[in-house]
C-alpha positions in Angstrom: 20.0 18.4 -11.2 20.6 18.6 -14.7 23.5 16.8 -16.6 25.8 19.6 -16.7 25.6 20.3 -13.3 26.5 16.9 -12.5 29.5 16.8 -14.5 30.5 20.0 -13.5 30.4 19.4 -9.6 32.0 15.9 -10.5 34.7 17.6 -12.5 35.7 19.4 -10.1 35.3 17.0 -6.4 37.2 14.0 -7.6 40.3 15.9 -8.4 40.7 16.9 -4.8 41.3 13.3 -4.1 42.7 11.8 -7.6 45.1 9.2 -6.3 42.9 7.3 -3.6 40.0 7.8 -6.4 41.9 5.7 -8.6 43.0 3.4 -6.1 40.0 2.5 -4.5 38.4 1.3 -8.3 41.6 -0.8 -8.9 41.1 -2.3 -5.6 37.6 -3.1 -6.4 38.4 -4.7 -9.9 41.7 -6.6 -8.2 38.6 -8.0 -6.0 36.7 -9.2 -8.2 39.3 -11.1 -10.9 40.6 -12.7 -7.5 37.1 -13.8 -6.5 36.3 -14.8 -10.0 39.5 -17.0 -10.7 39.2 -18.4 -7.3 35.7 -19.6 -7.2 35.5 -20.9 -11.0 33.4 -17.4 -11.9 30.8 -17.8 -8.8 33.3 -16.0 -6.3 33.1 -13.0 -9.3 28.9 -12.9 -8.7 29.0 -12.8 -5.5 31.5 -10.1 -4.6 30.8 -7.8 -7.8 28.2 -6.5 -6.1 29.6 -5.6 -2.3 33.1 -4.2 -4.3 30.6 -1.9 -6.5 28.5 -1.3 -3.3 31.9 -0.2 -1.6 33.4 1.5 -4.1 30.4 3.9 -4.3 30.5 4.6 -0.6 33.8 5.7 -0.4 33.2 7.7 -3.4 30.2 9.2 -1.9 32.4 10.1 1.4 34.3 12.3 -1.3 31.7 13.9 -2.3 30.6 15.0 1.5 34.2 16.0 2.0 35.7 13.5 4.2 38.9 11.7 3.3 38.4 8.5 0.9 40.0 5.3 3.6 40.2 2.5 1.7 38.6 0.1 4.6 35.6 1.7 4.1 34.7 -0.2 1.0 34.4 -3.1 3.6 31.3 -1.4 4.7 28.3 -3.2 2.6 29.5 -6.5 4.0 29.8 -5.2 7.5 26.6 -4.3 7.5 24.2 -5.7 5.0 26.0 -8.2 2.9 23.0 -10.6 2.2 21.1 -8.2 0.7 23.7 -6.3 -1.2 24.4 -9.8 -3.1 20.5 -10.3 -3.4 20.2 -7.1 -5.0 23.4 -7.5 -7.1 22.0 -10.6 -8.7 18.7 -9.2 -8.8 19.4 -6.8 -11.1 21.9 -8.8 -13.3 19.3 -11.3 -13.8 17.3 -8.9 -15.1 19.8 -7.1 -17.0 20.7 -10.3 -18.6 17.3 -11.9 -19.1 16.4 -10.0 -22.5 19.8 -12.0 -23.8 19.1 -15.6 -22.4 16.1 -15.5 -23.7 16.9 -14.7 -27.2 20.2 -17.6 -26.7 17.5 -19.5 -26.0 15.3 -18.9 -28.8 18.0 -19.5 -31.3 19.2 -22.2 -30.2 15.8 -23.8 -30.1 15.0 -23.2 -33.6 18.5 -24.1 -34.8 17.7 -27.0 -36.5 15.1 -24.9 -38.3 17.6 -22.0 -38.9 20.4 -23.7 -40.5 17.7 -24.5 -43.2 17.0 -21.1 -44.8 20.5 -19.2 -44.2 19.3 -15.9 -45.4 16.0 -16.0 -43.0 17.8 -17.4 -40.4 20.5 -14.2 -40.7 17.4 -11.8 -40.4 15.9 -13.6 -37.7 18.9 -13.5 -35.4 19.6 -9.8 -36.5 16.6 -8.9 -35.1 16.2 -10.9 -31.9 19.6 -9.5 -31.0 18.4 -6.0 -31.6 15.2 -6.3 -29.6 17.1 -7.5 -27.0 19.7 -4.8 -26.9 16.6 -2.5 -26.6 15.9 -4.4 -23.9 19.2 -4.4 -22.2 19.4 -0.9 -22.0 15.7 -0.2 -21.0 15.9 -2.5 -17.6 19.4 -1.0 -17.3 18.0 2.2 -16.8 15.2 1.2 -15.0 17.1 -0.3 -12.7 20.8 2.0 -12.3 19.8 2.7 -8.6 20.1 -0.4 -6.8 23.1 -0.1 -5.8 23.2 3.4 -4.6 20.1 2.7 -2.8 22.1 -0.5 -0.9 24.8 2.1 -0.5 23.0 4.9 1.4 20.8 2.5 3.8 22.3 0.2 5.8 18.8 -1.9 6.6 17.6 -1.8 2.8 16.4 -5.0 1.5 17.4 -6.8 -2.2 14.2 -6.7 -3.5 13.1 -3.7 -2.3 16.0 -1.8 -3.7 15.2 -3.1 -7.2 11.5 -2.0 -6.7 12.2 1.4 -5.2 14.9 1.9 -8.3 12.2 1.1 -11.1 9.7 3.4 -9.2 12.1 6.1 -8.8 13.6 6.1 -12.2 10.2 6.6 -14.0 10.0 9.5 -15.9 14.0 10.1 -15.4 15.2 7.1 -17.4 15.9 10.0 -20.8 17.6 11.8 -18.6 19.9 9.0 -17.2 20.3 8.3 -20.5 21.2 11.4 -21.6 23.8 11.2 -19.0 25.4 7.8 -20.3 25.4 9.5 -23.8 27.2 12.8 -22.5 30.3 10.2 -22.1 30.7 8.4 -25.1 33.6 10.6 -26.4 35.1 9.7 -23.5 34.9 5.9 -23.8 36.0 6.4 -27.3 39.2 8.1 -26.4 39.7 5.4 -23.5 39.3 2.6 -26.0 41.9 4.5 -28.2 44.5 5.0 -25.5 43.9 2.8 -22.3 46.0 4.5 -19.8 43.0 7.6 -20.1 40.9 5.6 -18.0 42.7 6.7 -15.1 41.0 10.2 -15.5 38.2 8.9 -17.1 36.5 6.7 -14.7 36.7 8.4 -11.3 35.2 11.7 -13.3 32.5 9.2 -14.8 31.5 7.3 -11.0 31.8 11.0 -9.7 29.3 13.0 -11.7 27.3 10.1 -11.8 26.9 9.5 -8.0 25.7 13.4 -8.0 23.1 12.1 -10.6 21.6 9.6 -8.9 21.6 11.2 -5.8 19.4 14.2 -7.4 17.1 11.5 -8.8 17.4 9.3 -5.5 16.2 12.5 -3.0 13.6 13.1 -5.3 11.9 9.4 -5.2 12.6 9.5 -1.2 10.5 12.7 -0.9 7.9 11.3 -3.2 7.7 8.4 -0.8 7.4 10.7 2.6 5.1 13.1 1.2 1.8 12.7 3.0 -1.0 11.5 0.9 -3.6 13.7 0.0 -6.5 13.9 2.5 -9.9 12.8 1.3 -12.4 15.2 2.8 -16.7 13.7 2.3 -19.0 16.4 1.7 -21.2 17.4 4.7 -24.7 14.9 4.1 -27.6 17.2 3.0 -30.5 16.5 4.7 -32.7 18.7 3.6 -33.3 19.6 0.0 -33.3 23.1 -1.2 -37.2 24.0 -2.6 -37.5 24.5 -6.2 -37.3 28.1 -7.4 -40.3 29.8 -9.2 -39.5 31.9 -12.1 -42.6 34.6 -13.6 -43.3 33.8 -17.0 -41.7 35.8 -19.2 -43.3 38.3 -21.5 -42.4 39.8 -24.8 -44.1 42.8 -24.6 -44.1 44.9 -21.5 -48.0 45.1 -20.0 -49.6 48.2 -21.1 -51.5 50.3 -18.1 -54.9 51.8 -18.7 -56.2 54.6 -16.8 -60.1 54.6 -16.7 -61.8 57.8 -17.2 -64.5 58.7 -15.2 -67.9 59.6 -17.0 -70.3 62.5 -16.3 -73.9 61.3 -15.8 -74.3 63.6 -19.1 -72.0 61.2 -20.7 -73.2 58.0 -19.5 -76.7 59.0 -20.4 -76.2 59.9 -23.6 -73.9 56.7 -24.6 -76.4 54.8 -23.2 -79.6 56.4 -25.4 -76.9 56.3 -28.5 -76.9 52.3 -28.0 -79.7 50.7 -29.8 -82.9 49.8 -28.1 -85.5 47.2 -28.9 -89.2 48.4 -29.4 -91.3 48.6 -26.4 -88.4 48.6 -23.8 -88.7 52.5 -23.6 -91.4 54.5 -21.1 -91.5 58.3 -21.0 -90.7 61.1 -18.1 -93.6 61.9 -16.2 -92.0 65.3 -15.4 -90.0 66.4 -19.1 -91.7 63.4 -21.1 -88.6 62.6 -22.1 -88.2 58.9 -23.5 -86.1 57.0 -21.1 -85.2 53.0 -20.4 -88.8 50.9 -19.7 -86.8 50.3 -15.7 -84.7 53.1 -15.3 -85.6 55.0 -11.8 -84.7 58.4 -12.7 -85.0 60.4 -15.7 -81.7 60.4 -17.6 -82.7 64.3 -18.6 -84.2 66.2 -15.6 -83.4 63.6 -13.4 -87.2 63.4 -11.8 -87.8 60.1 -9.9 -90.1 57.6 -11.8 
């Protein structure tokens, strides 16, 4: 789903149910500063995460067309409130652990810093920046915990961190894209408070759509059957070389012997020179012939 799409279909569902929209986050919020004030900040930690839990679930009912009831953001700590709060805290300490570490670093080296002012600006300049990168890196890697804790009952804390880094790889642009796409909006909010009331159900809305696109995706990924390794059949007998003919440049000629008269013979052979005293002569023609020839090579007479 891209981030139009997302917006649009948001745009559109969370104006059927405006008022309990906006209700339901107030109620959330009131939650939280109650649990907060109430618990010297621990109570906050430990309900932020069931209220947000909640408040996406009856969001999500919105967006399958049922009617938002308020007691339904009970749910997470009907059902799995351990792990909702283990998950919660999961990801915050994660969240927050590019910025205590750099807290740390600074105030480590304080003594050191106070020294050199100038350095001591650049140095903290820079820490805070590599931790903001930080920040919103592990952010994104980690934006669907809570709607995986949301849409199964049984999930575990750690689990639901692990499954939202795997499932957010390769989509972190995107989800970034879609936190960018709303800037304006947080501007205008910041300008005139009372906008939020518009602002934030549209925002939880078409983001819920978002990570649901992204969330189906990773569950698919994790169902798909793994690819079936197939060993070739053993060989057990090896295929005998192949003989290839010598190759020739120049195509073999054929000859065609011609057959020779006796005449012929006779005559090539008296042309072909002869060594004194190998020679004889017909009794018959006394004709010179070959010292062993049997017949005459001119009448042909037996010798």
């Amino acid at each position: 789903m891209s981030i139009g799409q997302a917006k649009e279909l948001g745009g559109a569902k969370f104006k059927e149910q405006w008022g309990p929209s906006v209700l339901a986050v107030l109620l959330a919020a009131a939650a939280i500063i109650v649990a907060t004030v109430a618990v010297l900040g621990l109570g906050g930690l430990i309900i932020a995460g069931p209220a947000a839990v909640g408040l996406m679930y009856v969001y999500y009912q919105n967006i399958n067309g049922e009617k938002i009831v308020y007691t339904d953001m009970l749910h997470p700590i009907k059902t799995n409130f351990g792990e909702v709060v283990l998950g919660y805290l999961l990801k915050m300490l994660f969240v927050a652990g590019p910025f205590i570490l750099v807290g740390t670093a600074i105030a480590s080296m304080a003594g050191f810093l106070f020294l050199i002012p100038v350095v001591a600006i650049i140095f903290i300049v820079l820490l805070l920046i590599a931790a903001c990168v930080a920040f919103v890196i592990i952010s994104l890697h980690l934006m669907l915990v809570e709607y995986i804790l949301m849409r199964e009952e049984d999930a575990k804390g750690w689990e639901a961190v692990k499954r939202s880094k795997r499932y957010m790889a390769g989509n972190k642009g995107r989800m970034f894209g879609f936190e960018l796409s709303f800037i304006g909006w947080w501007i205008l909010v910041g300008v005139f408070f009372p906008l939020a009331l518009f602002v934030v159900p549209y925002y939880l809305t078409s983001k819920l759509y978002f990570l649901g696109s992204i969330y189906e995706a990773g569950v698919a990924m994790d169902n798909a059957p793994a690819p079936r390794f197939v060993e070739p059949a053993p060989q057990y007998f090896e295929a005998a070389p192949q003989y290839e003919a010598p190759q020739y440049d120049a195509e073999p000629q054929q000859f065609e012997a011609e057959p020779q008269t006796f005449e012929a013979a006779s005559q090539q052979f008296e042309a072909a020179p002869q060594q004194e005293g190998e020679f004889k002569y017909c009794g018959q023609c006394g004709a010179r012939i070959p010292a062993q020839a049997s017949f005459c090579s001119k009448c042909g007479a037996p010798q």
